[in-house]
py3Dmol code that shows the C-alpha trace and the ligand (Angstrom):
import py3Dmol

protein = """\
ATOM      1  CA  UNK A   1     -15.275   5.004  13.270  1.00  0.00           C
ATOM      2  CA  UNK A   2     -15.938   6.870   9.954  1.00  0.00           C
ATOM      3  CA  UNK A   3     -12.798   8.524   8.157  1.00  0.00           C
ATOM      4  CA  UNK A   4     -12.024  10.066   4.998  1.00  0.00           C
ATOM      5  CA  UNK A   5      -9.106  10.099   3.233  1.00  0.00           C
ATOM      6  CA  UNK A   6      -7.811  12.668   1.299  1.00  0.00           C
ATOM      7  CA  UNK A   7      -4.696  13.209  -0.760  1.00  0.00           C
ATOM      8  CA  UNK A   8      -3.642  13.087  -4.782  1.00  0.00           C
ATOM      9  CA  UNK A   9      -3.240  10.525  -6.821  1.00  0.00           C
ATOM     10  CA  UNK A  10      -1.096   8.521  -5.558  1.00  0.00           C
ATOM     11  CA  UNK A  11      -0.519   9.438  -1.943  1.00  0.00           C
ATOM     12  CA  UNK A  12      -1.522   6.088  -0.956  1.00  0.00           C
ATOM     13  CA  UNK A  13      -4.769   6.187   0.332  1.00  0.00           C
ATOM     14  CA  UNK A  14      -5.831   2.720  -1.391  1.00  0.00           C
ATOM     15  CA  UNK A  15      -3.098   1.166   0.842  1.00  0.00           C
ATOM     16  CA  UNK A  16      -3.534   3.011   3.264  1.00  0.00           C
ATOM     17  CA  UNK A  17      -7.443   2.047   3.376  1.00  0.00           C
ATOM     18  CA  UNK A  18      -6.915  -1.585   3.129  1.00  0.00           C
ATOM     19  CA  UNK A  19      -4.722  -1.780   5.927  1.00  0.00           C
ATOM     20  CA  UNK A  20      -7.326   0.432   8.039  1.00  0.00           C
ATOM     21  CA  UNK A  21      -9.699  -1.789   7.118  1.00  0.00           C
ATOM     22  CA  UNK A  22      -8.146  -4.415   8.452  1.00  0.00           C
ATOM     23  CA  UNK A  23      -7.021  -2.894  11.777  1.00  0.00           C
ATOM     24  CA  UNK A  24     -10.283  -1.135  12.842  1.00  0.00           C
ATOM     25  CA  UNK A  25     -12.692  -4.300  11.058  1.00  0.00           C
ATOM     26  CA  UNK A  26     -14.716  -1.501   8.683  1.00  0.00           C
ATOM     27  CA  UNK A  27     -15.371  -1.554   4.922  1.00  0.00           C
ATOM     28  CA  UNK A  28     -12.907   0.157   2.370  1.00  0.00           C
ATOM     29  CA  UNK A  29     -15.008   2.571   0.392  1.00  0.00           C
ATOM     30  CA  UNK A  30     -13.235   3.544  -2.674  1.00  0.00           C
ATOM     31  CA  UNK A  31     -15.272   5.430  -5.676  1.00  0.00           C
ATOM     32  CA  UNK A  32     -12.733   4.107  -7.616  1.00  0.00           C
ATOM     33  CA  UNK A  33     -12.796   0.540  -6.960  1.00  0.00           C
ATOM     34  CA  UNK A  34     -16.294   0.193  -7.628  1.00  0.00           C
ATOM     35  CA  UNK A  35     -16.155   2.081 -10.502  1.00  0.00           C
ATOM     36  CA  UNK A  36     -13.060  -0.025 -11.930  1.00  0.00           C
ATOM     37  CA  UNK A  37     -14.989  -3.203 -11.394  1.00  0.00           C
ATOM     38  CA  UNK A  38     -18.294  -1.534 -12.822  1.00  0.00           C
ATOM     39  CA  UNK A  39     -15.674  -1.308 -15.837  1.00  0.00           C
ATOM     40  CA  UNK A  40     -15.075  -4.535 -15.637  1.00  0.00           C
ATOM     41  CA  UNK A  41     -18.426  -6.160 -15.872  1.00  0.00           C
ATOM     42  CA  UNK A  42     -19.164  -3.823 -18.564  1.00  0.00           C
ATOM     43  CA  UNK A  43     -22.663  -2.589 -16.900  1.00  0.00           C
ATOM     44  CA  UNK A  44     -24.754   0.558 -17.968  1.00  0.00           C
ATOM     45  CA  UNK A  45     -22.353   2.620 -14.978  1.00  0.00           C
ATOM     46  CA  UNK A  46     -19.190   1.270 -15.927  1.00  0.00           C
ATOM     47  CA  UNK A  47     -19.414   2.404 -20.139  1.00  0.00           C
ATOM     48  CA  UNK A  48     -20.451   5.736 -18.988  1.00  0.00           C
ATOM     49  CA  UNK A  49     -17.808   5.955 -16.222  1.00  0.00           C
ATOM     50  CA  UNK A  50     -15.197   4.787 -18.585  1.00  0.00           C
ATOM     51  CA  UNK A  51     -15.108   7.574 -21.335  1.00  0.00           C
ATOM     52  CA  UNK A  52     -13.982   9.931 -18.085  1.00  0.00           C
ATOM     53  CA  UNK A  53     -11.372   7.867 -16.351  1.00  0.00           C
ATOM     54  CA  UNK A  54      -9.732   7.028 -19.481  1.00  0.00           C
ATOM     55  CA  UNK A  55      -8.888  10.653 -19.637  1.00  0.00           C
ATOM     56  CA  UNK A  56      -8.204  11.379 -16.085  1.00  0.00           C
ATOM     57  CA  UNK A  57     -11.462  13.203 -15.642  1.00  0.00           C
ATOM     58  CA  UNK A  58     -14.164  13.136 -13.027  1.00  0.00           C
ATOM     59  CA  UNK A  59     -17.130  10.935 -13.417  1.00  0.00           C
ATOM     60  CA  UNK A  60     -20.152  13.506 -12.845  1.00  0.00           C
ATOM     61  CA  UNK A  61     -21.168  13.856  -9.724  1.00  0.00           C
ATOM     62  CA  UNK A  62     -25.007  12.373  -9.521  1.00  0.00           C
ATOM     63  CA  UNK A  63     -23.213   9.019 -10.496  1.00  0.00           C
ATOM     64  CA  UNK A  64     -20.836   8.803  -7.583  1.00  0.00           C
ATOM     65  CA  UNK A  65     -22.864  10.825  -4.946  1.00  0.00           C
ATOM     66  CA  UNK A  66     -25.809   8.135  -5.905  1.00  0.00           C
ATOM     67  CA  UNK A  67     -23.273   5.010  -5.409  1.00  0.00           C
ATOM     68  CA  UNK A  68     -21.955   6.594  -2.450  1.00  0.00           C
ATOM     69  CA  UNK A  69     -25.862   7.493  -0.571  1.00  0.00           C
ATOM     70  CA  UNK A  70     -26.318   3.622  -1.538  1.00  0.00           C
ATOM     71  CA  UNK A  71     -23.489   2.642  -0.192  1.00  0.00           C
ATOM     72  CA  UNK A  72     -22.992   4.031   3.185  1.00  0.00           C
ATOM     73  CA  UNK A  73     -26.431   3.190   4.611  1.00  0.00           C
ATOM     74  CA  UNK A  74     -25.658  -0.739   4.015  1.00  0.00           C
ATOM     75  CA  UNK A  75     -25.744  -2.719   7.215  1.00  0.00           C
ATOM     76  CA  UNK A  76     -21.992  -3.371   7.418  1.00  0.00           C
ATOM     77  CA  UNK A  77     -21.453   0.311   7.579  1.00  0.00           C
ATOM     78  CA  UNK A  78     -23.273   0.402  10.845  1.00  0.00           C
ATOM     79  CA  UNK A  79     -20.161   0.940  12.721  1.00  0.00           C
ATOM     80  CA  UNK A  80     -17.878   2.792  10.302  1.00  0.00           C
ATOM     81  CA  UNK A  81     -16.398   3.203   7.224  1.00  0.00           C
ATOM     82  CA  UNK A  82     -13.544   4.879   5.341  1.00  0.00           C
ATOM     83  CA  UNK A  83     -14.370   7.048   2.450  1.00  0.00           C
ATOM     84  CA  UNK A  84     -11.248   6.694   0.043  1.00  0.00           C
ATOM     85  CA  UNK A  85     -11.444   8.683  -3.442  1.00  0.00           C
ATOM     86  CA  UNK A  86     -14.504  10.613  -2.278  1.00  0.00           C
ATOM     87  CA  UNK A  87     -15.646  13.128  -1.507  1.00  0.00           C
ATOM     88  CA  UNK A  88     -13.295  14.584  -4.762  1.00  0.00           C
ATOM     89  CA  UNK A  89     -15.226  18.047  -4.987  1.00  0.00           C
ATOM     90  CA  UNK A  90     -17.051  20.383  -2.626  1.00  0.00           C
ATOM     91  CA  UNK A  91     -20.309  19.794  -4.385  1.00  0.00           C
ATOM     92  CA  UNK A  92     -19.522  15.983  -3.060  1.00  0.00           C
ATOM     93  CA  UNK A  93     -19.153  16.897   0.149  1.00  0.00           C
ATOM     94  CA  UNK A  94     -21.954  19.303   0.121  1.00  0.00           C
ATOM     95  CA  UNK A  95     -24.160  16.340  -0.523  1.00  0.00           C
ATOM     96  CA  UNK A  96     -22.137  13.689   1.554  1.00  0.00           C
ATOM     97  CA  UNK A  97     -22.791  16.303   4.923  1.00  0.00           C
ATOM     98  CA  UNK A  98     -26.293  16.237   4.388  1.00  0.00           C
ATOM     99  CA  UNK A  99     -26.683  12.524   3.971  1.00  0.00           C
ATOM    100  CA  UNK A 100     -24.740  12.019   7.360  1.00  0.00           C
ATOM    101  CA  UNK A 101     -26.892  14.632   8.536  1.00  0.00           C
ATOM    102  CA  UNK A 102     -30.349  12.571   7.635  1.00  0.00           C
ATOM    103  CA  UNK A 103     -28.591   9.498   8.785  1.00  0.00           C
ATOM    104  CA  UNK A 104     -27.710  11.142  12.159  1.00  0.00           C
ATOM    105  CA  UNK A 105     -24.151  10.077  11.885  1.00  0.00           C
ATOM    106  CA  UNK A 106     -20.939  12.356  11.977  1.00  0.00           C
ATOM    107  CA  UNK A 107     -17.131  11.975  10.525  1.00  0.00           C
ATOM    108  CA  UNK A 108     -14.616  11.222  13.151  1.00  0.00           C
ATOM    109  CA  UNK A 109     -11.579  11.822  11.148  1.00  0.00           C
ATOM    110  CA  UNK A 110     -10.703  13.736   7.913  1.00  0.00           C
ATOM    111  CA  UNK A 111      -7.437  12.872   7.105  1.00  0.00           C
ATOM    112  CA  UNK A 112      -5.481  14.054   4.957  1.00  0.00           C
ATOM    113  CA  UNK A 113      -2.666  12.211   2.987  1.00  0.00           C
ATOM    114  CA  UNK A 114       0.158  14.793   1.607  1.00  0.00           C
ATOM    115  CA  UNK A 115       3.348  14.217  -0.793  1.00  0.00           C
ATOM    116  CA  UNK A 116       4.573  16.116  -3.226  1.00  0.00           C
ATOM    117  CA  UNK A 117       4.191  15.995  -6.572  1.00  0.00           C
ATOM    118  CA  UNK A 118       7.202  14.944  -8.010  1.00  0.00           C
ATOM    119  CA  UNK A 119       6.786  11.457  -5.735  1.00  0.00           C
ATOM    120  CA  UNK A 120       3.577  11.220  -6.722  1.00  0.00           C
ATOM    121  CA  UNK A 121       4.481  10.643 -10.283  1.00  0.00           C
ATOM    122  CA  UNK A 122       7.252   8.163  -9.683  1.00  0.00           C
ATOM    123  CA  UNK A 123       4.956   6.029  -7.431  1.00  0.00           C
ATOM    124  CA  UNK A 124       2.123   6.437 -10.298  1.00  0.00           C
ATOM    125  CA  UNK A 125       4.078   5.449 -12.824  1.00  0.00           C
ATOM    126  CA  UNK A 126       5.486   2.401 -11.355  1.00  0.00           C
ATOM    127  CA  UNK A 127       2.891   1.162  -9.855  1.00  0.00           C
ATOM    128  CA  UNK A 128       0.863  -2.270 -10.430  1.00  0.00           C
ATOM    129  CA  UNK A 129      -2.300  -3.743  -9.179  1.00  0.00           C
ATOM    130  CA  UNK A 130      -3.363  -7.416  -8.855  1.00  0.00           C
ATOM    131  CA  UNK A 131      -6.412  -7.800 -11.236  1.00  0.00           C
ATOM    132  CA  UNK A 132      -7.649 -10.161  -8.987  1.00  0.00           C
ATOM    133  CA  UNK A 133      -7.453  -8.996  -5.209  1.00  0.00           C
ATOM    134  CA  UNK A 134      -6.328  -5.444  -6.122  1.00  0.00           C
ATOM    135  CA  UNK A 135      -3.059  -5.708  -4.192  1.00  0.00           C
ATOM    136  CA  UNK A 136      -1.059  -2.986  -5.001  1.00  0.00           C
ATOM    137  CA  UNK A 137       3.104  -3.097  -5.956  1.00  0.00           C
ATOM    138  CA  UNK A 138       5.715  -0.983  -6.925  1.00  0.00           C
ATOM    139  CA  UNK A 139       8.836  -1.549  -9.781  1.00  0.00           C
ATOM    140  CA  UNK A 140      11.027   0.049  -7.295  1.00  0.00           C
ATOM    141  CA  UNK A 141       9.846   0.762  -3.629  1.00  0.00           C
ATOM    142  CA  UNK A 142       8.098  -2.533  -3.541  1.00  0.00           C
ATOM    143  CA  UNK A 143       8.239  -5.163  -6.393  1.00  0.00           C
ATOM    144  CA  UNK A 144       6.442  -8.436  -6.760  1.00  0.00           C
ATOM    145  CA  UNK A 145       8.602 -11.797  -5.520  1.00  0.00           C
ATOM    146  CA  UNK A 146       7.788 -12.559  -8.783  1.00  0.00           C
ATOM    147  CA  UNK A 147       7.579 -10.099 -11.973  1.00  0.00           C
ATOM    148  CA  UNK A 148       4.187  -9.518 -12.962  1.00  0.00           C
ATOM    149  CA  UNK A 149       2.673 -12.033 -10.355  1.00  0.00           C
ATOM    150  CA  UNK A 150      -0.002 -11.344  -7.324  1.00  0.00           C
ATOM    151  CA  UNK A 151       2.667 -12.354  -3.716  1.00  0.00           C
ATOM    152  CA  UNK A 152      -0.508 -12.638  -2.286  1.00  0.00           C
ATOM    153  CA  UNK A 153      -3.273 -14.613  -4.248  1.00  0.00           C
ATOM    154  CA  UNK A 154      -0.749 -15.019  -7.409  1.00  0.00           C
ATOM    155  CA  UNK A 155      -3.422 -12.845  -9.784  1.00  0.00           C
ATOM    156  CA  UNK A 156      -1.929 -11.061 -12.869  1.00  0.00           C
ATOM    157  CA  UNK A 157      -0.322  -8.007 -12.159  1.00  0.00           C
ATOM    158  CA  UNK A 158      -1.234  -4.955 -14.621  1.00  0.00           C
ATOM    159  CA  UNK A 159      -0.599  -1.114 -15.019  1.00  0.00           C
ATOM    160  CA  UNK A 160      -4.123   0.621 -14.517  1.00  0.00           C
ATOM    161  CA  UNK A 161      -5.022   2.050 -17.763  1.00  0.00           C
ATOM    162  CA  UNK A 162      -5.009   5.803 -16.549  1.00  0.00           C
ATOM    163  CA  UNK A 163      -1.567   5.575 -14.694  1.00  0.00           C
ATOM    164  CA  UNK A 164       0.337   6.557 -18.013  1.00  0.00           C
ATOM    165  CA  UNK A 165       1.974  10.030 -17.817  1.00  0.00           C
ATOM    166  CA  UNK A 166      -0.597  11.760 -19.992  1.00  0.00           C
ATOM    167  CA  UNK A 167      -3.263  10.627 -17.780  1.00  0.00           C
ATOM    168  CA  UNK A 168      -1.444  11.097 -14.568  1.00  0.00           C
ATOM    169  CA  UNK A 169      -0.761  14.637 -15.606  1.00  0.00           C
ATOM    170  CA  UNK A 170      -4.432  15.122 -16.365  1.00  0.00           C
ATOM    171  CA  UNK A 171      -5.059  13.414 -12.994  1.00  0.00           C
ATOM    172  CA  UNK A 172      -3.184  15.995 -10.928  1.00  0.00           C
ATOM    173  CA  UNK A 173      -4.687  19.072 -12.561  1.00  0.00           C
ATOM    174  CA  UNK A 174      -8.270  17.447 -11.616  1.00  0.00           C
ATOM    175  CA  UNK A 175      -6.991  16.976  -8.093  1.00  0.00           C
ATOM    176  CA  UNK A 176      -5.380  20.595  -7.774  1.00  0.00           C
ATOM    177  CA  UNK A 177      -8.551  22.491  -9.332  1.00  0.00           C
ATOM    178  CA  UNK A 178     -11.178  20.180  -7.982  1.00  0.00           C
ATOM    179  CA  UNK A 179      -9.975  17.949  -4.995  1.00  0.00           C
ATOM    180  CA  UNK A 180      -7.303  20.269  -3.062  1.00  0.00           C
ATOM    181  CA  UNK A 181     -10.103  23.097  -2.348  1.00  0.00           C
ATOM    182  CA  UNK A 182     -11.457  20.492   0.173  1.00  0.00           C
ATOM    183  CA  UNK A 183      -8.663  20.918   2.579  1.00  0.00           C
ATOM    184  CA  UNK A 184      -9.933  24.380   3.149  1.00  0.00           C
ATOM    185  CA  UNK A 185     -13.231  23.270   3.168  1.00  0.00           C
ATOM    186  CA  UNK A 186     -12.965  20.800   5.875  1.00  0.00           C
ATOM    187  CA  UNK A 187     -10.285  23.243   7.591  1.00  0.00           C
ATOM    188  CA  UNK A 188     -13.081  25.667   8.119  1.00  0.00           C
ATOM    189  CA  UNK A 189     -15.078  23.204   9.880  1.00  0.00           C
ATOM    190  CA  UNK A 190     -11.885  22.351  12.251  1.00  0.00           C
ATOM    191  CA  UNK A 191     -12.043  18.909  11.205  1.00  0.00           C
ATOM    192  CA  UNK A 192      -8.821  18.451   8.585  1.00  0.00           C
ATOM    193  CA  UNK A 193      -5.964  16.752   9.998  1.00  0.00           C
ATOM    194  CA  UNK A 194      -2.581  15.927   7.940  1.00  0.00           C
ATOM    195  CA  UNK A 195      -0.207  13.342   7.669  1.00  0.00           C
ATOM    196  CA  UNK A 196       2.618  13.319   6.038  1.00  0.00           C
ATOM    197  CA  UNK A 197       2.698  10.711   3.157  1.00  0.00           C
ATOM    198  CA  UNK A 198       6.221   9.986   3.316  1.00  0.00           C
ATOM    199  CA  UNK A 199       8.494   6.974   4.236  1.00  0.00           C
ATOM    200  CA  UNK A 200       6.989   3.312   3.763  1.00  0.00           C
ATOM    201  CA  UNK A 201       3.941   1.891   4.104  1.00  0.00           C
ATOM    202  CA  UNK A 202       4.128   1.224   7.649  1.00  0.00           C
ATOM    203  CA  UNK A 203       5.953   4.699   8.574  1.00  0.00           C
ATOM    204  CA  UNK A 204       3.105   5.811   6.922  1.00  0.00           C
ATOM    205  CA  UNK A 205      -0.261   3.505   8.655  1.00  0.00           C
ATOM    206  CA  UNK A 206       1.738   4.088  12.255  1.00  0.00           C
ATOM    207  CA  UNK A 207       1.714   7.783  11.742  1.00  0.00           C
ATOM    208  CA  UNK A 208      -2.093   7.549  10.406  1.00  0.00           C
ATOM    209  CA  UNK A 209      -2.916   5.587  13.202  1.00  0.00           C
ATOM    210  CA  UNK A 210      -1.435   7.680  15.784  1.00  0.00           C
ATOM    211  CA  UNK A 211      -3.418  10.324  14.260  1.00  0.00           C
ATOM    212  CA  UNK A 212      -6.948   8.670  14.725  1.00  0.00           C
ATOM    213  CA  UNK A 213      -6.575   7.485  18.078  1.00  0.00           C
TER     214      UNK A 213
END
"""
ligand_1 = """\
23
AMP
P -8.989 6.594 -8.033
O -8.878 5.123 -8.042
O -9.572 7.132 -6.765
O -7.707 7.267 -8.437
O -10.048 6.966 -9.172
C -9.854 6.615 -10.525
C -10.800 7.409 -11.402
O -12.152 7.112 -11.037
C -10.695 8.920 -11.262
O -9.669 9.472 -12.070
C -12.081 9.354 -11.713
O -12.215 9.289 -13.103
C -12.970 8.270 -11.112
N -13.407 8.621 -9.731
C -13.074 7.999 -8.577
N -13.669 8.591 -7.526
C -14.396 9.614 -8.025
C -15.220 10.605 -7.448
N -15.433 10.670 -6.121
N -15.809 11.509 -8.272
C -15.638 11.446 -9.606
N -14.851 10.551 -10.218
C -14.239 9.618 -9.443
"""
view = py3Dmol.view(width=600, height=400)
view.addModel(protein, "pdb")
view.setStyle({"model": 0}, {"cartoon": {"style": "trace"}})
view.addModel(ligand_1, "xyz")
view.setStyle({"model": 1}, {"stick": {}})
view.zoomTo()
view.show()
Protein backbone atom coordinates (compact mmCIF):
# COMPACT_ATOMS: atom_id res chain seq x y z
CA UNK A 1 0.00 0.00 0.00
CA UNK A 2 1.42 3.51 -0.74
CA UNK A 3 -0.27 6.58 1.14
CA UNK A 4 0.35 10.09 1.65
CA UNK A 5 -0.39 12.08 4.31
CA UNK A 6 -1.36 15.41 4.28
CA UNK A 7 -2.30 17.99 6.87
CA UNK A 8 -0.48 21.19 8.80
CA UNK A 9 1.83 21.24 11.16
CA UNK A 10 0.80 19.52 13.65
CA UNK A 11 -2.19 17.47 12.60
CA UNK A 12 -0.43 14.44 13.56
CA UNK A 13 0.73 12.82 10.69
CA UNK A 14 4.21 11.75 12.39
CA UNK A 15 2.01 9.71 14.81
CA UNK A 16 -0.14 8.91 12.75
CA UNK A 17 2.68 7.38 10.31
CA UNK A 18 4.39 5.44 12.93
CA UNK A 19 1.48 3.69 13.98
CA UNK A 20 0.66 2.88 10.14
CA UNK A 21 3.81 1.69 9.89
CA UNK A 22 3.42 -0.60 12.28
CA UNK A 23 -0.05 -1.93 11.36
CA UNK A 24 0.39 -2.37 7.55
CA UNK A 25 4.57 -3.49 8.06
CA UNK A 26 5.78 -0.42 5.49
CA UNK A 27 8.46 2.25 6.00
CA UNK A 28 7.60 5.78 7.54
CA UNK A 29 8.81 8.30 5.02
CA UNK A 30 9.06 11.61 6.60
CA UNK A 31 11.13 14.60 4.72
CA UNK A 32 11.43 15.81 7.95
CA UNK A 33 12.92 13.10 9.84
CA UNK A 34 15.64 12.62 7.56
CA UNK A 35 16.29 15.99 7.30
CA UNK A 36 16.35 16.45 11.28
CA UNK A 37 18.86 13.67 11.55
CA UNK A 38 20.86 15.05 8.42
CA UNK A 39 20.95 18.04 11.07
CA UNK A 40 22.14 16.04 13.39
CA UNK A 41 25.17 14.48 11.86
CA UNK A 42 26.02 17.79 10.62
CA UNK A 43 26.52 16.53 6.79
CA UNK A 44 26.80 18.82 3.61
CA UNK A 45 22.48 18.35 3.43
CA UNK A 46 21.81 18.93 6.89
CA UNK A 47 23.89 22.77 7.15
CA UNK A 48 22.10 23.72 4.09
CA UNK A 49 18.72 22.34 5.24
CA UNK A 50 19.15 23.98 8.54
CA UNK A 51 19.29 27.80 7.68
CA UNK A 52 15.44 27.04 6.29
CA UNK A 53 13.88 25.03 9.04
CA UNK A 54 15.19 27.24 11.61
CA UNK A 55 12.89 29.78 10.15
CA UNK A 56 9.96 27.69 9.31
CA UNK A 57 10.74 27.76 5.63
CA UNK A 58 10.86 25.15 2.92
CA UNK A 59 14.04 23.44 2.07
CA UNK A 60 14.21 23.93 -1.90
CA UNK A 61 12.78 21.56 -3.70
CA UNK A 62 15.77 19.65 -5.80
CA UNK A 63 17.00 18.72 -2.19
CA UNK A 64 13.91 16.90 -1.02
CA UNK A 65 12.52 15.71 -4.45
CA UNK A 66 16.29 14.13 -4.85
CA UNK A 67 16.07 12.38 -1.19
CA UNK A 68 12.67 11.41 -1.91
CA UNK A 69 13.46 9.69 -5.91
CA UNK A 70 16.32 7.93 -3.70
CA UNK A 71 14.30 6.93 -1.32
CA UNK A 72 11.25 5.34 -2.65
CA UNK A 73 12.93 2.99 -5.15
CA UNK A 74 14.86 1.19 -2.07
CA UNK A 75 14.02 -2.47 -1.80
CA UNK A 76 11.95 -2.20 1.39
CA UNK A 77 9.61 0.06 -0.43
CA UNK A 78 8.72 -2.75 -2.73
CA UNK A 79 5.42 -3.16 -1.17
CA UNK A 80 4.51 0.31 0.11
CA UNK A 81 5.24 3.22 1.80
CA UNK A 82 3.76 6.30 3.47
CA UNK A 83 4.87 9.64 2.32
CA UNK A 84 4.59 11.93 5.53
CA UNK A 85 5.77 15.75 5.12
CA UNK A 86 5.93 15.39 1.34
CA UNK A 87 4.87 16.10 -1.22
CA UNK A 88 4.63 19.98 0.56
CA UNK A 89 4.14 21.86 -2.91
CA UNK A 90 2.63 21.11 -6.30
CA UNK A 91 5.98 21.37 -7.97
CA UNK A 92 6.68 18.19 -5.46
CA UNK A 93 4.06 16.41 -6.56
CA UNK A 94 4.54 17.30 -10.11
CA UNK A 95 7.80 15.47 -9.87
CA UNK A 96 6.70 12.71 -7.30
CA UNK A 97 3.73 11.63 -10.23
CA UNK A 98 6.22 11.23 -12.72
CA UNK A 99 8.63 9.17 -10.70
CA UNK A 100 5.68 6.72 -9.82
CA UNK A 101 4.93 6.97 -13.31
CA UNK A 102 8.65 5.62 -14.49
CA UNK A 103 8.48 3.25 -11.63
CA UNK A 104 5.07 1.90 -12.82
CA UNK A 105 3.61 2.23 -9.40
CA UNK A 106 0.42 4.27 -8.33
CA UNK A 107 -0.84 5.97 -4.83
CA UNK A 108 -3.56 4.07 -3.15
CA UNK A 109 -4.52 6.62 -0.67
CA UNK A 110 -4.11 10.43 -0.29
CA UNK A 111 -5.17 11.23 2.92
CA UNK A 112 -5.69 14.01 4.27
CA UNK A 113 -5.27 14.98 8.03
CA UNK A 114 -7.51 18.24 9.01
CA UNK A 115 -7.72 20.40 12.41
CA UNK A 116 -7.99 23.68 12.85
CA UNK A 117 -5.69 26.05 13.51
CA UNK A 118 -6.12 27.15 16.80
CA UNK A 119 -5.42 23.19 17.96
CA UNK A 120 -2.75 23.08 15.91
CA UNK A 121 -0.87 25.62 17.88
CA UNK A 122 -1.63 24.25 21.30
CA UNK A 123 -0.47 20.73 20.23
CA UNK A 124 2.76 22.52 18.58
CA UNK A 125 3.59 24.25 21.32
CA UNK A 126 3.43 21.57 23.81
CA UNK A 127 4.76 19.11 22.18
CA UNK A 128 8.12 16.98 22.82
CA UNK A 129 10.07 14.44 20.95
CA UNK A 130 12.43 11.70 22.24
CA UNK A 131 15.91 12.59 20.77
CA UNK A 132 16.54 9.17 20.63
CA UNK A 133 13.56 7.07 19.10
CA UNK A 134 11.58 10.19 18.09
CA UNK A 135 8.56 9.29 20.23
CA UNK A 136 6.42 12.01 20.35
CA UNK A 137 4.50 13.58 23.84
CA UNK A 138 2.40 16.19 24.83
CA UNK A 139 2.50 18.68 28.29
CA UNK A 140 -1.16 18.27 28.36
CA UNK A 141 -3.00 15.67 26.08
CA UNK A 142 -0.28 13.19 26.67
CA UNK A 143 2.70 13.76 29.09
CA UNK A 144 5.72 11.63 29.76
CA UNK A 145 5.40 9.09 33.07
CA UNK A 146 8.25 10.91 33.76
CA UNK A 147 9.01 14.80 32.98
CA UNK A 148 11.37 15.16 30.31
CA UNK A 149 12.04 11.31 29.96
CA UNK A 150 11.50 8.85 26.72
CA UNK A 151 8.23 6.09 28.41
CA UNK A 152 9.46 4.13 25.78
CA UNK A 153 13.34 3.80 25.36
CA UNK A 154 13.91 6.49 28.35
CA UNK A 155 15.83 9.04 25.65
CA UNK A 156 15.85 12.80 26.54
CA UNK A 157 12.86 14.50 25.77
CA UNK A 158 13.31 18.04 23.91
CA UNK A 159 11.16 20.85 22.22
CA UNK A 160 12.11 20.77 18.38
CA UNK A 161 13.87 23.90 17.70
CA UNK A 162 11.18 25.30 15.16
CA UNK A 163 8.09 24.51 17.43
CA UNK A 164 8.41 28.04 19.17
CA UNK A 165 5.49 30.39 18.31
CA UNK A 166 7.47 32.54 15.90
CA UNK A 167 8.36 29.59 13.96
CA UNK A 168 5.08 27.84 14.22
CA UNK A 169 3.45 30.96 12.92
CA UNK A 170 5.89 31.03 10.03
CA UNK A 171 5.14 27.29 9.68
CA UNK A 172 1.42 27.73 9.04
CA UNK A 173 1.72 30.53 6.50
CA UNK A 174 4.18 28.03 4.49
CA UNK A 175 1.53 25.35 4.81
CA UNK A 176 -1.52 27.70 3.81
CA UNK A 177 0.37 29.35 0.68
CA UNK A 178 2.36 26.33 -0.30
CA UNK A 179 0.99 22.96 1.15
CA UNK A 180 -3.00 23.51 1.30
CA UNK A 181 -3.18 24.10 -2.69
CA UNK A 182 -2.52 20.29 -2.84
CA UNK A 183 -5.88 19.34 -1.59
CA UNK A 184 -7.24 20.77 -4.76
CA UNK A 185 -4.67 19.35 -6.62
CA UNK A 186 -5.17 15.83 -5.67
CA UNK A 187 -9.10 16.63 -5.52
CA UNK A 188 -8.97 17.11 -9.23
CA UNK A 189 -7.53 13.82 -9.75
CA UNK A 190 -10.45 12.20 -7.43
CA UNK A 191 -7.95 10.84 -5.24
CA UNK A 192 -8.10 13.24 -1.83
CA UNK A 193 -9.81 11.75 0.98
CA UNK A 194 -10.22 13.54 4.59
CA UNK A 195 -10.16 12.68 8.00
CA UNK A 196 -10.90 14.51 10.59
CA UNK A 197 -7.87 15.10 12.96
CA UNK A 198 -9.74 15.31 16.03
CA UNK A 199 -10.11 13.26 19.30
CA UNK A 200 -7.01 11.03 20.45
CA UNK A 201 -4.62 9.23 18.88
CA UNK A 202 -6.51 6.17 18.49
CA UNK A 203 -9.98 8.02 17.58
CA UNK A 204 -7.83 9.33 15.18
CA UNK A 205 -5.62 5.86 13.53
CA UNK A 206 -9.30 3.93 13.76
CA UNK A 207 -10.89 6.59 11.69
CA UNK A 208 -7.65 6.62 9.28
CA UNK A 209 -7.80 3.12 9.08
CA UNK A 210 -11.34 2.78 8.29
CA UNK A 211 -10.59 5.13 5.62
CA UNK A 212 -7.85 2.98 3.79
CA UNK A 213 -9.48 -0.20 3.89
P1 LIG B 1 8.10 18.47 9.43
O1 LIG B 1 8.80 17.60 10.39
O2 LIG B 1 7.42 17.72 8.34
O3 LIG B 1 7.21 19.47 10.12
O4 LIG B 1 9.24 19.33 8.70
C1 LIG B 1 10.11 20.18 9.41
C2 LIG B 1 10.80 21.13 8.45
O5 LIG B 1 11.56 20.37 7.50
C3 LIG B 1 9.87 21.98 7.60
O6 LIG B 1 9.44 23.15 8.27
C4 LIG B 1 10.76 22.28 6.41
O7 LIG B 1 11.71 23.26 6.71
C5 LIG B 1 11.51 20.96 6.21
N1 LIG B 1 10.76 20.04 5.31
C6 LIG B 1 10.19 18.86 5.63
N2 LIG B 1 9.62 18.29 4.55
C7 LIG B 1 9.83 19.14 3.52
C8 LIG B 1 9.47 19.14 2.16
N3 LIG B 1 8.77 18.13 1.61
N4 LIG B 1 9.86 20.19 1.39
C9 LIG B 1 10.58 21.20 1.91
N5 LIG B 1 10.93 21.28 3.20
C10 LIG B 1 10.58 20.25 4.01
Amino acid sequence: MRLILLGPPGAGKGTQAKMLKEKFQIPQISTGDILRQAVKDNTELGVRAKTFMDVGQLVPDDVVIGLIKERIRQRDCKTGFILDGFPRNIAQAEKLSETLADMRVVIDNIIDLEVDEREVIERLTGRSTCLDCGAMFHQISCPPKVLGVCDGCGGKLAQRPDDNRETIRERLKVYLGSTAPLKEFYMKQGNLKTVKAKGSVEDIFFRLCEMIE
